[in-house]
N, C-alpha and C positions, 0 to 999 in steps of 0.2 A: 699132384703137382702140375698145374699149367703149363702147357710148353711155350716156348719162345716164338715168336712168329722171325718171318725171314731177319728182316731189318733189326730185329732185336739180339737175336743169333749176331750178325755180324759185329752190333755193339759190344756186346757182350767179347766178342773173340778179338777185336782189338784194345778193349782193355785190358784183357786179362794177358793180350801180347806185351803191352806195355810192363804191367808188373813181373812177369817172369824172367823179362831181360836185365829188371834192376840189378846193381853188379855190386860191390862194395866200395867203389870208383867214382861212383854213378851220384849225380846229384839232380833230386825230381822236387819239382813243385806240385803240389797234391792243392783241387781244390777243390772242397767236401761242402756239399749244400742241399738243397732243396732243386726242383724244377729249376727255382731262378737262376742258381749257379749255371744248370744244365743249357741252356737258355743265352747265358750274360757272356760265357767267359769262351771264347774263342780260343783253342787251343792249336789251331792252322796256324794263326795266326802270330801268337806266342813263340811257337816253333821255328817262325822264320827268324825274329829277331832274336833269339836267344838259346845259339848252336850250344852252348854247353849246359843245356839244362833238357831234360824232358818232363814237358807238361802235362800231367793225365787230368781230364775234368771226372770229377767223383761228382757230380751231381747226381742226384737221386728222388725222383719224381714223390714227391710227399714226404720226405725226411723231414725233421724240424730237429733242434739241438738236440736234444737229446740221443738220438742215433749222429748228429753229426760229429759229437763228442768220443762215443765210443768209433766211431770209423777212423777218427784221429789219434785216439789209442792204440788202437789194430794198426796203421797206417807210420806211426813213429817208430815202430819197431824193423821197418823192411831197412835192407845193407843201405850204405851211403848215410850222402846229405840230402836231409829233407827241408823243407818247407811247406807248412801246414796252413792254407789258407782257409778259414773256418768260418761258414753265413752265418750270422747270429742273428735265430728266430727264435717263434715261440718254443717252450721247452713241455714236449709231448713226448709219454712215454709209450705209446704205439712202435712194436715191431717193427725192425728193418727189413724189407722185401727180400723173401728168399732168394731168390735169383742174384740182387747184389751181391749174399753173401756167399752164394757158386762161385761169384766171377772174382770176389777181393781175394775165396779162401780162407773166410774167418774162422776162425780156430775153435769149436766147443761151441757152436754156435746151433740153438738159439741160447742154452744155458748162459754162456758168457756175457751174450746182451743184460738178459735178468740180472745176473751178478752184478754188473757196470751198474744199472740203475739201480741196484741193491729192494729190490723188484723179489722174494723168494719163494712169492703165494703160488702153489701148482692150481688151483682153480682160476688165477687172473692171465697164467702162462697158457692154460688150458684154451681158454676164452680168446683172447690176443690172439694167440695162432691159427684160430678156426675163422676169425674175423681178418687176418692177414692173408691167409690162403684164399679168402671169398675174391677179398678185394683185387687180390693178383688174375685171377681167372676171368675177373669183369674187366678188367684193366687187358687182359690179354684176346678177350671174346671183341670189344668195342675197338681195339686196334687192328684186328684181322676185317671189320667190319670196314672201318675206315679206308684201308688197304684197297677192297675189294671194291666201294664204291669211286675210287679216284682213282684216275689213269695213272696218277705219278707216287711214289712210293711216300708215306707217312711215315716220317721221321719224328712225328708229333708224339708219339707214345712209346719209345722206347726206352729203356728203363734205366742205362747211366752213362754221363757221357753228354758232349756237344751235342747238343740238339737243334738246328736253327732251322726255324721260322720263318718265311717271308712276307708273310701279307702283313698287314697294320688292319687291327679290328676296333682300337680304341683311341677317338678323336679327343680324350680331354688329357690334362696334367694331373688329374688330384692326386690321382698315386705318385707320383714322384715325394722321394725324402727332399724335403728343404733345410736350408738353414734354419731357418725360423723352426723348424720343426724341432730340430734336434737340441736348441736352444731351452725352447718350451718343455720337452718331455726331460728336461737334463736332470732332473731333482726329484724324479721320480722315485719311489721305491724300489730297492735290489732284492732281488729274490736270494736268500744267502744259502741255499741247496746249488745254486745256478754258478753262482760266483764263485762257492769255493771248488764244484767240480774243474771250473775253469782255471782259477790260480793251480789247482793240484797238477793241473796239465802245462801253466807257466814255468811253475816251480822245477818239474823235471826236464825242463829243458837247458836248463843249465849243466845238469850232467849228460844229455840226452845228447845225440850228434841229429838233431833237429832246431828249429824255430817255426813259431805259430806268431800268425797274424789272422787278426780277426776281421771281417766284411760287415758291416749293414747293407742289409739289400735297398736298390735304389725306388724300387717300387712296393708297393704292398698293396691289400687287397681290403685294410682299414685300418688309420692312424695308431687306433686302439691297438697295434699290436708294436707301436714305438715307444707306448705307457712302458712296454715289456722291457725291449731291446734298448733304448739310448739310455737308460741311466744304467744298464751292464755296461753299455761300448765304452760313455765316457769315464767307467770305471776301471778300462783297463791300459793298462801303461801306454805310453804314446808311440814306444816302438814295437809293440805287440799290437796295432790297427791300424787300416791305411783308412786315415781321414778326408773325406773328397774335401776338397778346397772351391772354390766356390766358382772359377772357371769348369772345373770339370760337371758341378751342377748343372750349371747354365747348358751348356753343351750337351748334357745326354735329358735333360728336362723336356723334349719334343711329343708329339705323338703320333709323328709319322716312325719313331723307332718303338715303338708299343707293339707287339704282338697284341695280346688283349692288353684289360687293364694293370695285369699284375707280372707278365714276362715281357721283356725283349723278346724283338724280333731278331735279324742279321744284322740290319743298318745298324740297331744299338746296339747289337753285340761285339761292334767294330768297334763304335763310341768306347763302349765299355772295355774292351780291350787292349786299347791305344793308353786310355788312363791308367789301366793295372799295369801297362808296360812298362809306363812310364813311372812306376811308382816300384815296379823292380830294379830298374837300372839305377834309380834314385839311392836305393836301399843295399842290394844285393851285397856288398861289401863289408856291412855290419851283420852278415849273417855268420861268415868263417872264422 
């Protein structure tokens, strides 16, 4: 098993401060993604305006639905009120990074993964984990690397959690989600593995002392993967996703807020912040 490098160590230890203080009192908003989440959703920031909530960012460097689903699972069970805000990407059944599941404390893990995906082949669990372990150790060798060539500490590579970026690498728009975009891909094909995972996670929320709301991420890395995502998003109820409206487009569509082509940096993760904030205070009321 890879170890943590410094920086990742410390990520690691204030998340998992974060979960261990949850109370039965306690009301957290969980927001479970990919890098982008890691990236997008400022939880400094969150924090100030919204004293009776605690924000943890569950971003997680390579996740795609499929583990953001089962984290949401794991995740709906902690004491309190939750709110589950959920990136809906491609749906890859590739391993959750072990390290995540030290710091969430998933239960039966990795077996419990495979069950969720309903996944029971020990030869493909076999394979998955030697190819999960690779990729963690390169992932943790290229960020010691990083470390050691820049005076200032690389925040770039660590593994869940607010990660912010400052430079701008990518002078164009194409990645940004447009209107036109989500208009065009509306009538797409639903994947009905995808969808009914997801209703089965709508459905128990009604008994559950939770709510889920769902993200499309604002950037991507090729439209072909909104073939995927917008005919799920526009498939699920309207107050289970927060729909940017077309001021908030306009507004984080720059690319001076671009880390590369596919993450926010700071600036947009302010953008980006300010609009989910405003889309909690909006809401928050219909969640109790």
């Amino acid at each position: 098993m890879p170890k943590l490098s410094g920086e990742n160590q410390k990520t690691k230890v204030k998340e998992l401060s974060k979960m261990v203080s949850i109370k039965s009192n306690s009301k957290t908003i969980f927001f479970i993604g990919s890098s982008r989440v890691m990236r997008s959703i400022n939880t400094d920031l969150l924090k100030d305006s919204l004293d009776e909530w605690e924000s943890i960012n569950v971003g997680v460097s390579g996740s795609s639905l499929a583990q953001n689903l089962y984290l949401a699972n794991f995740l709906k069970n902690k004491p309190g009120f939750k709110v589950l805000f959920i990136e809906l990407s491609r749906y890859k059944k590739n391993r959750p990074n072990s390290t995540v599941a030290q710091t969430l404390g998933l239960i039966n893990y990795p077996d419990s993964y495979y069950e969720f995906i309903h996944d029971c082949t020990s030869v493909t669990r076999i394979l998955n984990n030697w190819e999960s372990y690779a990729l963690e150790y390169l992932n943790n060798i290229q960020s010691n690397i990083k470390q050691f060539l820049s005076r200032e500490r690389i925040l770039k590579f660590q593994m869940i959690g607010f990660a912010p970026v400052f430079n701008s690498g990518y002078w164009k728009t194409d990645s940004f989600i447009t209107e036109i975009d989500i208009v065009n891909f509306s009538n797409g094909q639903i994947d009905t593995e995808v969808i009914g995972r997801i209703r089965e996670l709508l459905v128990a929320q009604v008994k559950g002392n939770y709510r889920v709301i769902f993200l499309l991420p604002v950037t991507t890395m090729e439209k072909s993967e909104l073939k995927f995502t917008v005919p799920i998003f526009q498939n699920i109820p309207i107050n289970n996703k927060w729909y940017y409206d077309s001021p908030f487009i306009q507004a984080i569509s720059h690319p001076k807020y671009l880390e590369d082509k596919n993450h926010l940096n700071y600036h947009g993760s302010v953008i980006y912040t300010q609009g989910l904030l405003k889309y909690i205070k909006a809401n928050k009321k219909k969640w109790q």
